[in-house]
C-alpha positions in Angstrom: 1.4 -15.1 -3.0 -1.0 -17.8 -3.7 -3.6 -16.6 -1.7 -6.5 -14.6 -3.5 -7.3 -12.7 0.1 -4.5 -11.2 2.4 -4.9 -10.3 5.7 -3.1 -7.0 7.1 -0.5 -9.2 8.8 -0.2 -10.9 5.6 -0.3 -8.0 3.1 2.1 -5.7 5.4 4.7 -9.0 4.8 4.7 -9.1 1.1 4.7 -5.3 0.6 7.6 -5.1 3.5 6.0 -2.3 5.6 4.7 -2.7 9.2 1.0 -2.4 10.3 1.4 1.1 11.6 2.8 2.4 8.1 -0.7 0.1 6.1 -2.8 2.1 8.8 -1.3 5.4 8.3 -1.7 4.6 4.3 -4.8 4.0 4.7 -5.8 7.3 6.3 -4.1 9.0 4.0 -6.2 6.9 1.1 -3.1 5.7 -0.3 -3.3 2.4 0.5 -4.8 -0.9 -1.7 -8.5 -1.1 -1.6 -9.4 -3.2 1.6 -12.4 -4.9 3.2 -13.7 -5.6 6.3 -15.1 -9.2 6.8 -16.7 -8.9 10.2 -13.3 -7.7 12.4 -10.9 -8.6 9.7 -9.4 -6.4 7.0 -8.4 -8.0 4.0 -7.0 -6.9 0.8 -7.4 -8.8 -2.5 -4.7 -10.1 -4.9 -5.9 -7.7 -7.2 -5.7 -4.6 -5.4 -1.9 -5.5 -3.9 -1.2 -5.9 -7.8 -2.7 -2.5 -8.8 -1.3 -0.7 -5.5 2.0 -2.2 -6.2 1.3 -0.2 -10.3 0.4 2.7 -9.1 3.4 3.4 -6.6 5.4 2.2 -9.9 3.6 5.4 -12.0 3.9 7.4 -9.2 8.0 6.4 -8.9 7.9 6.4 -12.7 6.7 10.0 -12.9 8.4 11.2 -10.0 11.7 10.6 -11.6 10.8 12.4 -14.6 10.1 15.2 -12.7 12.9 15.5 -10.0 11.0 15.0 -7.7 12.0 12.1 -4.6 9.7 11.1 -2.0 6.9 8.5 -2.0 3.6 7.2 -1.2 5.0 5.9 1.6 7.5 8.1 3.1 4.3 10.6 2.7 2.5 8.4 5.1 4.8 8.4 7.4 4.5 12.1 7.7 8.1 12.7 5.7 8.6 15.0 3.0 
């Protein structure tokens, strides 16, 4: 990832999730801090890499607890 500003197309590729699952993260405020630059939505380097943390505390802690499930799989409406 050498760029410093990802585009959704761009983002959903490195993280491995399609545009609908980034969209329904993003409703659910779970998904990097993005912004709009007149119609585009980009996300910064720096919020992939502290997205990518947080679903690693949340994975981290999860497992401590018992408990499975993600972020993601909460997105997408799963339990």
């Amino acid at each position: 990832m050498d760029k410093e500003l990802l585009t959704v197309a761009e983002f959903c590729k490195a993280a491995s999730i399609g545009r609908a699952t980034f969209y329904n993260l993003k409703q659910a405020g779970k998904a990097p801090v993005s912004v709009k630059v007149g119609r585009r939505t980009l996300i910064s380097r720096g919020a992939f890499e502290a997205w990518i943390k947080e679903l690693e505390t949340a994975s981290a802690n999860d497992n401590r607890n018992g408990i499975t499930g993600g972020a993601i799989k909460q997105a997408r409406g799963r339990k």
